[in-house]
VEXKENU-790442 format. One record per atom (N, C-alpha, C): atom name; x, y, z; residue in one letter. Coordinates in steps of 0.2 Angstrom, whole numbers. Layout:
REM residues N
+------+-------+-------+-------+-----+
| atom |     X |     Y |     Z | res |
+------+-------+-------+-------+-----+
|   CA |     X |     Y |     Z |   A |
...
+------+-------+-------+-------+-----+
This chain:
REM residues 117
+------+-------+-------+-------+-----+
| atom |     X |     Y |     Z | res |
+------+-------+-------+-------+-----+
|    N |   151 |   -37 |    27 |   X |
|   CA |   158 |   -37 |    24 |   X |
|    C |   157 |   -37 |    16 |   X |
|    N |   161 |   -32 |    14 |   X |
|   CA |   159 |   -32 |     5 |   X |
|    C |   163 |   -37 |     2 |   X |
|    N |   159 |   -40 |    -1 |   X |
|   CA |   162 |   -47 |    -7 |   X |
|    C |   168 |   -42 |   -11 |   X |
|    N |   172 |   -47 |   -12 |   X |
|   CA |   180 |   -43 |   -16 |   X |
|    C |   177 |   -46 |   -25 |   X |
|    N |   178 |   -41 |   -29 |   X |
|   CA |   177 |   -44 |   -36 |   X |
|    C |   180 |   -49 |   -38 |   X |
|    N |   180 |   -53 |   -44 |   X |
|   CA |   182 |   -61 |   -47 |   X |
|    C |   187 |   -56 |   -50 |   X |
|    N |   188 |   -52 |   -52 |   X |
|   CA |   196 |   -49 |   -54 |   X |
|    C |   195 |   -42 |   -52 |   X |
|    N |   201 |   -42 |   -51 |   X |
|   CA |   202 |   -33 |   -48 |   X |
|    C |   203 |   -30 |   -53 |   X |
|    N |   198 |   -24 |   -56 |   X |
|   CA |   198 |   -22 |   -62 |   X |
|    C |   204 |   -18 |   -62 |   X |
|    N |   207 |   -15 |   -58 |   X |
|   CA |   214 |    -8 |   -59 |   X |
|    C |   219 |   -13 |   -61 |   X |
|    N |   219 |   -19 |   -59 |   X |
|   CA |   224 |   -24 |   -59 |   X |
|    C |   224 |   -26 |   -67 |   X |
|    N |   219 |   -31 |   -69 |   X |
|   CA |   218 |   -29 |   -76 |   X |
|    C |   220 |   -25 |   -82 |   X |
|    N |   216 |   -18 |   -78 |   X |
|   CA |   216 |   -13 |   -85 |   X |
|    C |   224 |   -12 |   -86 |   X |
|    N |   227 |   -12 |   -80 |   X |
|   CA |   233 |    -9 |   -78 |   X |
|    C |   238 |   -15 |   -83 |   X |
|    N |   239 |   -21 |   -83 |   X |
|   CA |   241 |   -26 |   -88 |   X |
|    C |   240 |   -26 |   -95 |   X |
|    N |   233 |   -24 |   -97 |   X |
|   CA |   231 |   -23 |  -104 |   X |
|    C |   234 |   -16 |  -105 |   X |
|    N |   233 |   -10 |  -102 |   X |
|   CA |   236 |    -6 |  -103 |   X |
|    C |   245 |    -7 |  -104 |   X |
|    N |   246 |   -11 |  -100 |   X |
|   CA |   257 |   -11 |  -102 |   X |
|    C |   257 |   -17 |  -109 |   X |
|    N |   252 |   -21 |  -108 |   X |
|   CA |   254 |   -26 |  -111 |   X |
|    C |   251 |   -25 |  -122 |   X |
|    N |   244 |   -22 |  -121 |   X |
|   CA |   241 |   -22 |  -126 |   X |
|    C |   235 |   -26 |  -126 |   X |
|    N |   231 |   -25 |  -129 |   X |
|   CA |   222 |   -29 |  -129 |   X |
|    C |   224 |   -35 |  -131 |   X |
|    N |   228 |   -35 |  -137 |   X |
|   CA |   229 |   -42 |  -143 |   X |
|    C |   233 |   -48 |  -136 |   X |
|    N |   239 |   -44 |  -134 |   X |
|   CA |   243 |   -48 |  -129 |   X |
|    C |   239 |   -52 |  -124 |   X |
|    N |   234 |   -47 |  -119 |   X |
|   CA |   230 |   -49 |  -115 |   X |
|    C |   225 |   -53 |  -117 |   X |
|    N |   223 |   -53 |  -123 |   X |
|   CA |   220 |   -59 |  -124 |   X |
|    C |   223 |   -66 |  -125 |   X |
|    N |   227 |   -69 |  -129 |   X |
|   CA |   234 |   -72 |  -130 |   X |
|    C |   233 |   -75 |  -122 |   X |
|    N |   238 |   -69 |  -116 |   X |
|   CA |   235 |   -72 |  -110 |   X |
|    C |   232 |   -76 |  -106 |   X |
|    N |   225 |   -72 |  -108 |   X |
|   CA |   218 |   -77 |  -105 |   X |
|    C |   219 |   -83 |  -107 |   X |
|    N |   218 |   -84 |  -114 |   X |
|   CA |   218 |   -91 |  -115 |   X |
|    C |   222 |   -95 |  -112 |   X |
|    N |   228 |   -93 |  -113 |   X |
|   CA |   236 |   -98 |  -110 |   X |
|    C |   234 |   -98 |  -103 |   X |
|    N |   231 |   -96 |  -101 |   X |
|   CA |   230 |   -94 |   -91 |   X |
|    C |   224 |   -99 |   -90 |   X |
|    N |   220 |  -100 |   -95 |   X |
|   CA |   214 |  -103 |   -93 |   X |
|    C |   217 |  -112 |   -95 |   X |
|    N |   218 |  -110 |  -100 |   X |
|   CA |   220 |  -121 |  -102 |   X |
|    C |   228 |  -121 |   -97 |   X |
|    N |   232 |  -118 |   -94 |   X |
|   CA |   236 |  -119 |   -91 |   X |
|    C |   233 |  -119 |   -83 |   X |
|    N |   229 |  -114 |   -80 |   X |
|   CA |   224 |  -116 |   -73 |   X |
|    C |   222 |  -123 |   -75 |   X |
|    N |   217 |  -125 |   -80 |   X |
|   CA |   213 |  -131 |   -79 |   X |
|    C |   219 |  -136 |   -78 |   X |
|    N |   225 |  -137 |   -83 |   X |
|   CA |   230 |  -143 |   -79 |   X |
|    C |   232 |  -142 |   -74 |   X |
|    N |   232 |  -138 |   -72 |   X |
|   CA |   235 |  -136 |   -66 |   X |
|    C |   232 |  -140 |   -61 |   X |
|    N |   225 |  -137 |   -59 |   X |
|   CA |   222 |  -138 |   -57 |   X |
|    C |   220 |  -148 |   -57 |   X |
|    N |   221 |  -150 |   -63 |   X |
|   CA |   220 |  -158 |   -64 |   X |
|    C |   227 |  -159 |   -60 |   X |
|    N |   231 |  -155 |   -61 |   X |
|   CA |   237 |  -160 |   -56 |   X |
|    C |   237 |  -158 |   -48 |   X |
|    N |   234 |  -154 |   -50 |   X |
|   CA |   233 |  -153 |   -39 |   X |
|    C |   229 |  -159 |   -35 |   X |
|    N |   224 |  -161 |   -40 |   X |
|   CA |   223 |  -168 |   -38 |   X |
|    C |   224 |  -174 |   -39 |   X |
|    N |   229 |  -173 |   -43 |   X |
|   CA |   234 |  -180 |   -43 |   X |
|    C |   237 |  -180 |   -37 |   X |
|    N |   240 |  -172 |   -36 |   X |
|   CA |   247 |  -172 |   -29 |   X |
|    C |   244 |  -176 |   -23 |   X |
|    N |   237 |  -174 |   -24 |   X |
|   CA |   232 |  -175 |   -16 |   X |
|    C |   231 |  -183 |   -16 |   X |
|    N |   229 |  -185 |   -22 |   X |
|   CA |   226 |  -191 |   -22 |   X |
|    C |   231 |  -194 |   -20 |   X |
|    N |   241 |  -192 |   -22 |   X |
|   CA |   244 |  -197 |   -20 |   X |
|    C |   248 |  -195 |   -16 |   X |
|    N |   246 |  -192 |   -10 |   X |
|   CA |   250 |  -186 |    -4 |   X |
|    C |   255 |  -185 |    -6 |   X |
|    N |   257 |  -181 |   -13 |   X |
|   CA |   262 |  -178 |   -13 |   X |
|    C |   262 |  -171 |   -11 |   X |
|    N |   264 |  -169 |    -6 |   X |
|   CA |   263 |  -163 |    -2 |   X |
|    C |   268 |  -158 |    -7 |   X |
|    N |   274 |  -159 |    -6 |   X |
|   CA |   279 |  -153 |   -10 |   X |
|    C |   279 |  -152 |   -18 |   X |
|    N |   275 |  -158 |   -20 |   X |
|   CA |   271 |  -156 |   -29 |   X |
|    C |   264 |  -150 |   -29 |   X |
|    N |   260 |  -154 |   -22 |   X |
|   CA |   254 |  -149 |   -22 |   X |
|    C |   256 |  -145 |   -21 |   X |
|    N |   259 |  -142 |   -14 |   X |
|   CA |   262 |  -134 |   -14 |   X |
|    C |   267 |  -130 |   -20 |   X |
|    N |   267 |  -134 |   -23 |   X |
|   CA |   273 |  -130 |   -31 |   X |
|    C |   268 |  -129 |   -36 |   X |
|    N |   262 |  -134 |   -39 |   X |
|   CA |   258 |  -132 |   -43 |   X |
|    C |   253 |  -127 |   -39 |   X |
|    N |   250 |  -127 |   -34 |   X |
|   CA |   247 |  -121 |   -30 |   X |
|    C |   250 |  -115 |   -30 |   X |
|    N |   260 |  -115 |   -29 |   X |
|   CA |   261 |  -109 |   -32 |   X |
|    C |   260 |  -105 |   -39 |   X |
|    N |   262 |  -109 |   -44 |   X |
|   CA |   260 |  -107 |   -49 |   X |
|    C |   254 |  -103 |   -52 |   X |
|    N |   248 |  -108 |   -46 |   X |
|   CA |   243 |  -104 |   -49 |   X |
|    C |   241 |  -100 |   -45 |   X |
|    N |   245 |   -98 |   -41 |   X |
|   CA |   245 |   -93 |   -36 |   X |
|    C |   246 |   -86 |   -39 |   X |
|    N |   252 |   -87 |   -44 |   X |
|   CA |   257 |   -83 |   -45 |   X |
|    C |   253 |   -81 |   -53 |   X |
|    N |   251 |   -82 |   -56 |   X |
|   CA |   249 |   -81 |   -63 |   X |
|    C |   240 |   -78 |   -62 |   X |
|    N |   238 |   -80 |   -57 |   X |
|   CA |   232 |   -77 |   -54 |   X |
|    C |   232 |   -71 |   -51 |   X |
|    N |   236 |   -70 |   -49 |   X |
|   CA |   235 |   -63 |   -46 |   X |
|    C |   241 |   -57 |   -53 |   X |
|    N |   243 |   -59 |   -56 |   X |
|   CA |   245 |   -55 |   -61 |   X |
|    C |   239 |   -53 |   -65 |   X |
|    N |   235 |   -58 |   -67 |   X |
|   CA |   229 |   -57 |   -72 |   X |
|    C |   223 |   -51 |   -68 |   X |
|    N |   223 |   -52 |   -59 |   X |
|   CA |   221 |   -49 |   -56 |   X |
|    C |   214 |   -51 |   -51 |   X |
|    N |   215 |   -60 |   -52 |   X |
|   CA |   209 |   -64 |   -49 |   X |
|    C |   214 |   -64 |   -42 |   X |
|    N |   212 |   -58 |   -38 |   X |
|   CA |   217 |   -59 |   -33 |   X |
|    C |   214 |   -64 |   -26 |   X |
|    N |   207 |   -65 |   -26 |   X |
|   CA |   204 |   -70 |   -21 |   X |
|    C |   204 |   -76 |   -23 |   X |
|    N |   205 |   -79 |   -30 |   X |
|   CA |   207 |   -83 |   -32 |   X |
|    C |   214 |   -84 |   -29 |   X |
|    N |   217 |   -82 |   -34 |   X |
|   CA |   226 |   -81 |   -30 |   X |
|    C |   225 |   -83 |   -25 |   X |
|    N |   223 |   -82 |   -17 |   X |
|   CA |   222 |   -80 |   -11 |   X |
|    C |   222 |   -88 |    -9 |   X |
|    N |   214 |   -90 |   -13 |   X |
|   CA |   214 |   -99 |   -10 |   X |
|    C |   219 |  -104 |   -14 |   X |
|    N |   222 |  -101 |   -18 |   X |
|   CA |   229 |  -105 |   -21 |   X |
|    C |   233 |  -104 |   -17 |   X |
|    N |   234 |   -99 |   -12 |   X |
|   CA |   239 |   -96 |    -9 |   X |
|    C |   239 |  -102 |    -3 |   X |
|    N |   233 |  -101 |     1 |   X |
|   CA |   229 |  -109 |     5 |   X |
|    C |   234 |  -115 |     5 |   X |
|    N |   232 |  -118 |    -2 |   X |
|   CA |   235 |  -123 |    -5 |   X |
|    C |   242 |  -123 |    -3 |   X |
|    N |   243 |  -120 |    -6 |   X |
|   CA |   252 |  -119 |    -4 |   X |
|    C |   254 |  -119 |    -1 |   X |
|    N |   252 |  -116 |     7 |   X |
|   CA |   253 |  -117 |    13 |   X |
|    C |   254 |  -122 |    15 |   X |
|    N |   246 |  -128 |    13 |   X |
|   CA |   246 |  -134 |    16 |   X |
|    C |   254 |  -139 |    11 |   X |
|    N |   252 |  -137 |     6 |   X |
|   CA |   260 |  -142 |     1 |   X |
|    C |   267 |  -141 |     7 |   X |
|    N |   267 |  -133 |     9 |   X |
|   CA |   275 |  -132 |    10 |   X |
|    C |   275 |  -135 |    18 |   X |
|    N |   268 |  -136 |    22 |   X |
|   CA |   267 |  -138 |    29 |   X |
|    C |   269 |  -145 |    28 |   X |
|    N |   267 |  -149 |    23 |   X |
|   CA |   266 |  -154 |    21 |   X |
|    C |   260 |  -158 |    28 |   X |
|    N |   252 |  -155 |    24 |   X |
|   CA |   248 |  -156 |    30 |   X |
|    C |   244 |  -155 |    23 |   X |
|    N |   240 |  -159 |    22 |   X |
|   CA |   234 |  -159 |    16 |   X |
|    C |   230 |  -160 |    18 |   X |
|    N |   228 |  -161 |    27 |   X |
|   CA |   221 |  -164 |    30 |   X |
|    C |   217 |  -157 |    27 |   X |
|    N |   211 |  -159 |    25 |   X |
|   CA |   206 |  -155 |    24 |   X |
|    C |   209 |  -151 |    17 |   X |
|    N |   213 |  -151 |    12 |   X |
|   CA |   214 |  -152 |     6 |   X |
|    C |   207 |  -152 |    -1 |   X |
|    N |   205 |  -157 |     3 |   X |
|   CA |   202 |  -161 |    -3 |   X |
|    C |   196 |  -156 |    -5 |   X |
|    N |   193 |  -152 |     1 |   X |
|   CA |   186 |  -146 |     0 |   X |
|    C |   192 |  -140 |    -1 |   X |
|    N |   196 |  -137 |     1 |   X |
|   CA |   198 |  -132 |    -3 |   X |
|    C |   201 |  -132 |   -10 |   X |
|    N |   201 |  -138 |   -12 |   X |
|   CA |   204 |  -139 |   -20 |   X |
|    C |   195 |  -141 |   -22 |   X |
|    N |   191 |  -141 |   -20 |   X |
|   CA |   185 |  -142 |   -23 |   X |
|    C |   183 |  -134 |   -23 |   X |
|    N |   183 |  -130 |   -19 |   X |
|   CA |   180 |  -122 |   -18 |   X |
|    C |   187 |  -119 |   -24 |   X |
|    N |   192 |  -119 |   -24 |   X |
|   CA |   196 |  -117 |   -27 |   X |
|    C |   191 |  -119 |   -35 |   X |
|    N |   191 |  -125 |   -40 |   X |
|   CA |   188 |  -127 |   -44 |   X |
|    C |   183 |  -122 |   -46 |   X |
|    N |   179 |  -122 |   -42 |   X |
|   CA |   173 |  -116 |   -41 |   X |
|    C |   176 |  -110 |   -43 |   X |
|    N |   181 |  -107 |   -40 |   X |
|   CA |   183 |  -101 |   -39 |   X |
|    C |   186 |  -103 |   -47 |   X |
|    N |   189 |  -107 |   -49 |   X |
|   CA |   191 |  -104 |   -57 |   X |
|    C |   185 |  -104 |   -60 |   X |
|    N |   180 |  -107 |   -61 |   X |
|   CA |   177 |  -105 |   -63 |   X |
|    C |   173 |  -100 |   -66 |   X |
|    N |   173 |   -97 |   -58 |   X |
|   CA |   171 |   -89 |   -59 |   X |
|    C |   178 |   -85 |   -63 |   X |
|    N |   180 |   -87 |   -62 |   X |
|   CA |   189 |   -83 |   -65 |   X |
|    C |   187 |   -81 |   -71 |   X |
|    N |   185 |   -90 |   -73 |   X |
|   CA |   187 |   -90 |   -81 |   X |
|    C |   180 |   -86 |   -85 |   X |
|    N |   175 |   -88 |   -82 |   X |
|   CA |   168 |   -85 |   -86 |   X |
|    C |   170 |   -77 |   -85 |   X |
|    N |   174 |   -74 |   -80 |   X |
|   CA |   174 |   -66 |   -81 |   X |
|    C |   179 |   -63 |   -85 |   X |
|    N |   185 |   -67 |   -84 |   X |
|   CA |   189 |   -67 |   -91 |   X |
|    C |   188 |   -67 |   -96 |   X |
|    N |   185 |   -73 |   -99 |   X |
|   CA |   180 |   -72 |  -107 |   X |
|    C |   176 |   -66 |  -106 |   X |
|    N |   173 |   -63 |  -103 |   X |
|   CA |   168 |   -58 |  -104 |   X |
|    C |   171 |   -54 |  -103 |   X |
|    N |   178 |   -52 |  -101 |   X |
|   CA |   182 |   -47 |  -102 |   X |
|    C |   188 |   -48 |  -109 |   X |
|    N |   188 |   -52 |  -111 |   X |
|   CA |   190 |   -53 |  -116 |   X |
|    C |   187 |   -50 |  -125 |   X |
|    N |   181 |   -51 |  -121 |   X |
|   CA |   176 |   -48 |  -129 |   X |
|    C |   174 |   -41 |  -128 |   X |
|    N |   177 |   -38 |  -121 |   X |
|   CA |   175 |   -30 |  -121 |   X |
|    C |   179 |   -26 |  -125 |   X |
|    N |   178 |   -22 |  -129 |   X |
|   CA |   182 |   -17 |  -134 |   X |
|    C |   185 |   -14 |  -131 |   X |
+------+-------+-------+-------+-----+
């Protein structure tokens, strides 16, 4: 099975190309310090079972990740928001710790695409 890239570059180029380099940068950042909160409140949601918070911040980061074009990222948000809108968190707590992971990877290839001319 071939591994899917940490951003789909047609996805990308195709946003930088409508939006501009300068704009798409501007983005990244706002996408990176708006995931990490994000993401800090998806484990408040959990921690304090709130089901239909987790599944609404999960959409969000569902929805702003696959426009930048972290569509496997996207995917395990997408997870997330399943379990918020079932209101069923069991097993929650390892897919918001893999998701974690998965921004990470996000964000390190977004900066490295940020500084390419």
């Amino acid at each position: 099975m071939e591994e899917q890239a940490i951003i789909d570059m047609p996805t990308y180029y195709q946003l930088k190309e409508l939006m501009g380099a300068d704009f798409v940068v501007e983005l990244i950042d706002t996408y990176i310090s708006e995931t990490n909160t994000l993401i800090e409140q998806l484990g408040h949601a959990l921690n304090n079972g709130e089901a239909a918070s987790f599944g609404r911040v999960a959409h969000s980061i569902k929805s702003s990740s696959a426009s930048l074009g972290a569509l496997v990222f996207s995917q395990q948000a997408r997870e997330l928001e399943m379990m918020g809108k079932a209101a069923d968190l069991a097993g929650a707590g390892e897919k918001l710790e893999k998701l974690g992971t998965g921004f990470r990877q996000v964000q390190q290839k977004l900066e490295e695409l940020k500084h390419e001319s």
